[in-house]
C-alpha positions as a printed NumPy array, in Angstrom:
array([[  2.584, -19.032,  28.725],
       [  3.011, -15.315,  28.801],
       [  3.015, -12.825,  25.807],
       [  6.771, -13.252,  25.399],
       [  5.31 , -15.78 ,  22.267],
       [  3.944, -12.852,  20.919],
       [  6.986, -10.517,  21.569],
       [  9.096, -12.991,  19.439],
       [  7.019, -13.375,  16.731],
       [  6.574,  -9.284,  16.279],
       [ 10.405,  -9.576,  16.482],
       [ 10.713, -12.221,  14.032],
       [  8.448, -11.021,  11.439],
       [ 10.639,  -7.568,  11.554],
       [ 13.658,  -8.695,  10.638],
       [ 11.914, -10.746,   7.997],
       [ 10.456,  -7.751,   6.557],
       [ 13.595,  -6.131,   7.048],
       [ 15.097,  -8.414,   5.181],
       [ 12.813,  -8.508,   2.391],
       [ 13.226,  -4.48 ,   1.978],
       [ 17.034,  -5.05 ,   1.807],
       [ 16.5  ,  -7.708,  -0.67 ],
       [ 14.612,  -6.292,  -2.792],
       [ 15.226,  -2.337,  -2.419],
       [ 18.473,  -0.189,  -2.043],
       [ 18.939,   1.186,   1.179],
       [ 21.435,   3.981,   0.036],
       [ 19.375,   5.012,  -2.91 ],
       [ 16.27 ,   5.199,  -0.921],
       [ 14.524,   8.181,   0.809],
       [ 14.519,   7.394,   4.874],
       [ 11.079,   8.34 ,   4.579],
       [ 10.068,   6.164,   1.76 ],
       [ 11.902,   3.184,   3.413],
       [ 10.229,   3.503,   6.598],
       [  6.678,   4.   ,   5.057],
       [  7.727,   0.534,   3.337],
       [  8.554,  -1.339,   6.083],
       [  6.065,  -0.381,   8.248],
       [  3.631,  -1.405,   5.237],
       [  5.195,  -4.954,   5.091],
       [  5.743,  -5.372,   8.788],
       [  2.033,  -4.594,   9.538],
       [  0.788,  -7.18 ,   6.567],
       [  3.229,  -9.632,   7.943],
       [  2.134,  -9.264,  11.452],
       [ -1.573, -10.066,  10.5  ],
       [ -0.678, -13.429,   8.666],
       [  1.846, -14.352,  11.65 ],
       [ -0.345, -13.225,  14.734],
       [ -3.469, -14.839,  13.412],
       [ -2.944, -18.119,  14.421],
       [ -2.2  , -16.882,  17.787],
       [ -5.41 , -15.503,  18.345],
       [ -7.497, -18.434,  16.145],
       [ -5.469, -20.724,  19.349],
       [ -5.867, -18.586,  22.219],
       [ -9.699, -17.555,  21.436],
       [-10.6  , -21.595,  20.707],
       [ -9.007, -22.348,  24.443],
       [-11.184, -19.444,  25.779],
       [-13.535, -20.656,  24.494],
       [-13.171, -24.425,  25.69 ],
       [-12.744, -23.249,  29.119],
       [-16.484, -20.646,  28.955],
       [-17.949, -24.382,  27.768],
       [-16.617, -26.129,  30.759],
       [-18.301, -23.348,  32.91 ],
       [-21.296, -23.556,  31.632],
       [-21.754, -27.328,  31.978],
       [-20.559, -27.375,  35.403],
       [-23.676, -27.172,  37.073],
       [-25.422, -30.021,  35.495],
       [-22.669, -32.042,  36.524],
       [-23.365, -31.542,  40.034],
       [-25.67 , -34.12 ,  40.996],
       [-29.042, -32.579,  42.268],
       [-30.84 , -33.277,  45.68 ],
       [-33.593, -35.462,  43.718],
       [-33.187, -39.382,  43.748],
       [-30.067, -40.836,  43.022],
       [-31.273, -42.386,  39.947],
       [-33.072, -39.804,  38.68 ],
       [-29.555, -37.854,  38.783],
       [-27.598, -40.165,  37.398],
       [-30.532, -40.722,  34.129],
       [-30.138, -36.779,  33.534],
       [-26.241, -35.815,  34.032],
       [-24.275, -36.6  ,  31.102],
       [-20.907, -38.901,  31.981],
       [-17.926, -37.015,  33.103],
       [-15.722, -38.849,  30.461],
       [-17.641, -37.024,  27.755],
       [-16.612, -33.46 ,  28.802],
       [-12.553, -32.743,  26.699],
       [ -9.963, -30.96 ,  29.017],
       [ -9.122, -28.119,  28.064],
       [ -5.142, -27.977,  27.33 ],
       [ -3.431, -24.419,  27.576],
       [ -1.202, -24.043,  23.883],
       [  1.823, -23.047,  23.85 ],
       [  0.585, -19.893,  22.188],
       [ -1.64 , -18.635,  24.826],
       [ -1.753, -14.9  ,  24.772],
       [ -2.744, -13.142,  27.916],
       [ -6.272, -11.045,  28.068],
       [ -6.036,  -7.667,  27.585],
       [ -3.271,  -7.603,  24.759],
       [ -4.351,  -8.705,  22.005],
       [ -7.42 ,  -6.331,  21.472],
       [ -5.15 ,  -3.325,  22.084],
       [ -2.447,  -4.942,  19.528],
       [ -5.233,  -5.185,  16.915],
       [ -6.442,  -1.619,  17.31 ],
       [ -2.829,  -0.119,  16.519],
       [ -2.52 ,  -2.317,  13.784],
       [ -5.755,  -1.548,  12.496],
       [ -5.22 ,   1.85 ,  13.064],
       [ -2.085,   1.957,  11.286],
       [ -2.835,   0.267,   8.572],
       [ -5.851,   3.038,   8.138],
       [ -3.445,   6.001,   8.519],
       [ -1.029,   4.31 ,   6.218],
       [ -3.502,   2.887,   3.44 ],
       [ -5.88 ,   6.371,   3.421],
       [ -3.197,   9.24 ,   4.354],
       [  0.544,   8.314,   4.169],
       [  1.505,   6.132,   1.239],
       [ -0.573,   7.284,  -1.269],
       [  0.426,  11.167,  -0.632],
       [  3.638,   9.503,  -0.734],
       [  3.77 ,   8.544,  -3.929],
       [  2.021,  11.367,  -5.716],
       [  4.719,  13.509,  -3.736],
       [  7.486,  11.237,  -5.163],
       [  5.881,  11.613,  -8.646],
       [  5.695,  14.799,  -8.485],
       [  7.218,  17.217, -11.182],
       [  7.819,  20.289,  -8.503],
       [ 10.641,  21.765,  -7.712],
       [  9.876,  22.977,  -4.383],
       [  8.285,  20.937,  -1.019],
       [  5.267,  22.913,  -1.418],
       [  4.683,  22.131,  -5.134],
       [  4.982,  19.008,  -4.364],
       [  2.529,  18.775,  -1.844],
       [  0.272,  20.645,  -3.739],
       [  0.492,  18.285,  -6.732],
       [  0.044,  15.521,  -3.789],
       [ -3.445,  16.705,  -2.653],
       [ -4.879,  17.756,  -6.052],
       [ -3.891,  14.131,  -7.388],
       [ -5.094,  12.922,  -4.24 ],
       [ -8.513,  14.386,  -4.516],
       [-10.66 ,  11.792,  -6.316],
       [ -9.078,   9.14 ,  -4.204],
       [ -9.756,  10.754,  -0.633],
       [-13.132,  12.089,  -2.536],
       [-14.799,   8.383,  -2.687],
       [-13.681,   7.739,   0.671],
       [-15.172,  10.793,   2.095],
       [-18.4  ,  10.41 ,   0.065],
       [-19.317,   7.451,   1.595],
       [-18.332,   8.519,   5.234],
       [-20.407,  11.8  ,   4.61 ],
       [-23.525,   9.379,   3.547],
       [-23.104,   7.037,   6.645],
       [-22.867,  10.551,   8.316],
       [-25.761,  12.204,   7.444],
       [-27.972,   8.81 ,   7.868],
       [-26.877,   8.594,  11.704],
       [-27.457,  12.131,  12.203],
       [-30.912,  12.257,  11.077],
       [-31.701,   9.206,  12.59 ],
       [-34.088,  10.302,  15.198],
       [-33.268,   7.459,  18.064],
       [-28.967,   7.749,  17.074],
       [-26.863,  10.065,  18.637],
       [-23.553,  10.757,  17.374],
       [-20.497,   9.811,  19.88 ],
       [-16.972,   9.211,  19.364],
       [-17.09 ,   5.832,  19.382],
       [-20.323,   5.952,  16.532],
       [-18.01 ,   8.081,  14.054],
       [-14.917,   5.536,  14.948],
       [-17.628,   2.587,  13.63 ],
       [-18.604,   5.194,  10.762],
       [-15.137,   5.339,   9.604],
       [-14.539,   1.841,   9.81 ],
       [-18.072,   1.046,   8.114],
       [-16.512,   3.369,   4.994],
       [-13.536,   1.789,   4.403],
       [-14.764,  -1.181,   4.608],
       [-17.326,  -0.629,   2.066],
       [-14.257,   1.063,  -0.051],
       [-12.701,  -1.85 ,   0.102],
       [-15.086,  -4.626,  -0.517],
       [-16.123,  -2.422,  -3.518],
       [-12.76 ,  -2.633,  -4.78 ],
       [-12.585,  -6.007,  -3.794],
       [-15.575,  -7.301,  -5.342],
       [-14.414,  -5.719,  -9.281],
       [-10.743,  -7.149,  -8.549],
       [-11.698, -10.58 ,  -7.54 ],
       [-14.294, -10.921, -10.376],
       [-11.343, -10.18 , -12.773],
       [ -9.197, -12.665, -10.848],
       [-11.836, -15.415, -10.936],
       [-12.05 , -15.195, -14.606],
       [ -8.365, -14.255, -15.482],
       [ -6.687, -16.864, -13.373],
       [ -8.587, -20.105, -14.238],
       [ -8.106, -18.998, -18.092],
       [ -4.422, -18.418, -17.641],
       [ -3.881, -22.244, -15.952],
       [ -5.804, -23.692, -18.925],
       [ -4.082, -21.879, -21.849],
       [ -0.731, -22.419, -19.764],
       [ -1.741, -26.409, -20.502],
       [ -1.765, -26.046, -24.151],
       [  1.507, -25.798, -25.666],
       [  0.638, -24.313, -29.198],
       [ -1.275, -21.65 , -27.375],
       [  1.019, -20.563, -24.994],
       [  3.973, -20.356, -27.921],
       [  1.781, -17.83 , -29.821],
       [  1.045, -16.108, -26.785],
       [  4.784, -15.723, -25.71 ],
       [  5.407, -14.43 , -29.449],
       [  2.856, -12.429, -29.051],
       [  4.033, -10.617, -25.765],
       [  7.479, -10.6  , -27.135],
       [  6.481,  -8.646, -30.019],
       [  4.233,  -6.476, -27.886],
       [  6.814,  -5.398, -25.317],
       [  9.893,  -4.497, -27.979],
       [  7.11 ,  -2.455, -29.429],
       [  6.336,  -1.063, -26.377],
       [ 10.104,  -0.974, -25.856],
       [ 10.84 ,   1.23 , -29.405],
       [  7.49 ,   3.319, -28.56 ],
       [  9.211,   4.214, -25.205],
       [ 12.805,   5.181, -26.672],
       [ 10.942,   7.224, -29.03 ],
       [  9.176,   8.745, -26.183],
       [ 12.095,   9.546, -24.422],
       [ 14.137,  11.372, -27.324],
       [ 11.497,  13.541, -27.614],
       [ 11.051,  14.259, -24.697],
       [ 15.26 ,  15.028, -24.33 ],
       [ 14.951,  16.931, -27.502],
       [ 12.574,  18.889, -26.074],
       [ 14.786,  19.344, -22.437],
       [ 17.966,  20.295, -24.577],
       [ 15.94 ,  23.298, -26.445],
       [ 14.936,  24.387, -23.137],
       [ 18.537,  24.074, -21.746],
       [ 19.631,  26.105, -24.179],
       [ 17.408,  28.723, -24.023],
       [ 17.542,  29.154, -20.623],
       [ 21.153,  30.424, -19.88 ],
       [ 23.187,  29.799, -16.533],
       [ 22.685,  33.556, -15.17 ],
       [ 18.684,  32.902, -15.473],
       [ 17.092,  32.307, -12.305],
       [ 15.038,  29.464, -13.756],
       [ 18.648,  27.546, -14.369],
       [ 18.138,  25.519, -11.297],
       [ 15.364,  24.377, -12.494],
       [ 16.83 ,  23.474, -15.673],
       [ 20.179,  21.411, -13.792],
       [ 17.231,  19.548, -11.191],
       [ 15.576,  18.205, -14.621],
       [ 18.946,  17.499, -16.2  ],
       [ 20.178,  15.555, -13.324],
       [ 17.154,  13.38 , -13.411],
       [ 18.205,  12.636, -17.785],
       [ 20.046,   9.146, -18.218],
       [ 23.912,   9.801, -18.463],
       [ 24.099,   9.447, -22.045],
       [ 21.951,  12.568, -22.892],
       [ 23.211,  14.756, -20.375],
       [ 27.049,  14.597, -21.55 ],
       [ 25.595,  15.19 , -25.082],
       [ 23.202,  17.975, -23.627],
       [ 25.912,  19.386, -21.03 ],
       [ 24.809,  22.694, -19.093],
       [ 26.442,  25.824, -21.492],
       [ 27.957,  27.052, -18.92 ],
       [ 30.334,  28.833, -21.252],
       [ 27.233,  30.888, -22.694],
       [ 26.211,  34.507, -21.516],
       [ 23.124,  36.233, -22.522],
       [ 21.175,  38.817, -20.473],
       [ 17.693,  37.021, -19.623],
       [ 16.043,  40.613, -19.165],
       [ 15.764,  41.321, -23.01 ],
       [ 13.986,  37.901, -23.398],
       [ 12.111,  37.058, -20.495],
       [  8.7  ,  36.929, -21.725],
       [  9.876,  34.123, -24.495],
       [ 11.17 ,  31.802, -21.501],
       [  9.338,  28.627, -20.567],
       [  7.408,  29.558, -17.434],
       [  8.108,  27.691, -13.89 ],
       [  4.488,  25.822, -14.708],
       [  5.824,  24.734, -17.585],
       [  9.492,  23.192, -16.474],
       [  7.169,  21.768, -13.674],
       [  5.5  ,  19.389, -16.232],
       [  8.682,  19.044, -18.183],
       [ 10.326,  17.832, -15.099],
       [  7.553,  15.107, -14.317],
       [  7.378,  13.994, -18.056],
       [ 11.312,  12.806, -17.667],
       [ 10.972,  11.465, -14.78 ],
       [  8.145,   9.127, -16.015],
       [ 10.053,   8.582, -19.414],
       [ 12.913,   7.669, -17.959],
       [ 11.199,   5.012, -15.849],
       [  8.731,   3.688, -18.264],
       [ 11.96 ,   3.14 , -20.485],
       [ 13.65 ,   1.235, -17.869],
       [ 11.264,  -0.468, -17.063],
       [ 10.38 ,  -1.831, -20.8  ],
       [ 14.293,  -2.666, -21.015],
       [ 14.298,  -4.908, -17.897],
       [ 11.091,  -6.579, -19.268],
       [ 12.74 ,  -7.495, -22.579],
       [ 16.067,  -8.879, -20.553]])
């Protein structure tokens, strides 16, 4: 069997990740960069779970046939007494052929399919996605405010990751018989996310052992899970007032701004990018005073500075999602 197995699977488990992003995402209101970063996300954690098996089968038949070579020559009866050969090989019936699966992958392309996964998945997990969504968080107006806002936010997450590659560093480095290569800081880098990871693993899972074992047992008693449901019924229309609340002052505080800041100011674009990103209600009660004329120059030191709208900007954005969000919890 060649690696067209392989070739259909990777195929398969594309359109079912393709499929899943269509499902459960909007291709027209999406970014082409944000759905790409997706599905590349889901297509490589897909891949792993799907090309596994293929490997576990391919690497136990390898391994069946390095067995058979290695008890080949004590089959072979000797030049001793006939006897004496027959007392010391073992019987032929005991040896299992080794049967090809229909899942054989051919040397040579599995270890090079691993490494650009792996690879990937690095780039993706360490670089792309998360300055991805600090960009989309952002509060900037401009590409490079956002990516400034990206990096700074950025900082303390790329910080523990480069703390513990700068430790494994400095310990090969001083080590007097260790020479650094190319292929020693490729292992270095590995050896620090993986120690990222297993740290993060580690707290998550000890949460998980605890949390899920206690949610199955209070799920079995009916009087406890009624109070409980109250209880997180109460909690989220709370949450769900707190959030309103949240977001009228927060649009109180965009329509003071919007009408300070007349249309012949050159922070008004500023002012129409935050307004566009209001719910519909509040901006046909806000509406842009376009009717209003005032000469900026007499004033300008009382305007909200472009550090300021900045912040206002990324406090509606997260408003207005925490607020949706609440209402589709309470649906």
């Amino acid at each position: 069997m060649s690696g067209a197995v392989l070739a259909v699977e990777m195929l398969v488990v594309f359109f079912l990740a393709l499929f899943l992003l269509h499902r459960y995402g909007d291709f027209r209101k999406q970014q082409r960069m944000v759905l790409f970063g997706t599905l590349l996300a889901w297509y490589l954690c897909f891949l792993i779970v799907f090309i596994l098996p293929l490997d576990v089968s391919t690497t136990v038949y390898k391994q069946c046939l390095k067995d058979h070579e290695q008890q080949r020559p004590t089959l072979s009866p000797g030049p001793s007494n006939h006897s004496t050969s027959n007392s010391t090989a073992p019987p032929t019936s005991s040896v299992q052929p080794c049967f090809q699966p229909w899942s054989f992958i051919p040397d040579g392309i599995l270890p090079v399919f691993w490494r650009v996964v792996y690879w990937t998945s690095q780039c993706l997990t360490w670089l792309l996605l998360p300055f991805m969504q600090s960009y989309a968080r952002s509060g900037g107006f401009s590409i490079t405010g956002k990516i400034k806002t990206a990096l700074i936010e950025n900082a303390i997450y790329y910080g523990t990751y480069l703390l513990i590659f700068g430790s494994l560093l400095i310990y090969v480095a001083v080590h007097p018989q260790w020479h650094l290569t190319w292929s020693q800081l490729q292992t270095i880098g590995i050896t620090a996310a993986n120690t990222w990871g297993l740290f993060l693993l580690v707290l998550l899972l000890g949460y998980g052992l605890v949390d899920i074992p206690r949610s199955y047992w209070d799920a079995s008693r009916q009087g406890q899970l009624l109070i409980r449901t109250y209880f997180k019924a109460s909690k989220l229309m709370t949450e769900k007032a707190d959030a309103e609340e949240t977001l009228e002052d927060v649009m109180e505080e965009v329509r003071k701004v919007s009408e300070s800041i007349k249309y012949n100011h050159p922070h008004r674009k500023f002012i129409d990018t935050i307004l566009r990103k209001c719910p519909l209600d509040y901006q046909e009660k806000m509406g842009r005073n376009m009717d209003d004329y005032e000469d900026f120059e007499d004033k300008q030191n009382c305007d909200p500075s472009e550090k300021s709208l900045v912040r206002l900007h990324k406090q509606v954005r997260h408003t207005h999602t925490h607020t949706h969000t609440t209402e589709t919890h309470t649906l």
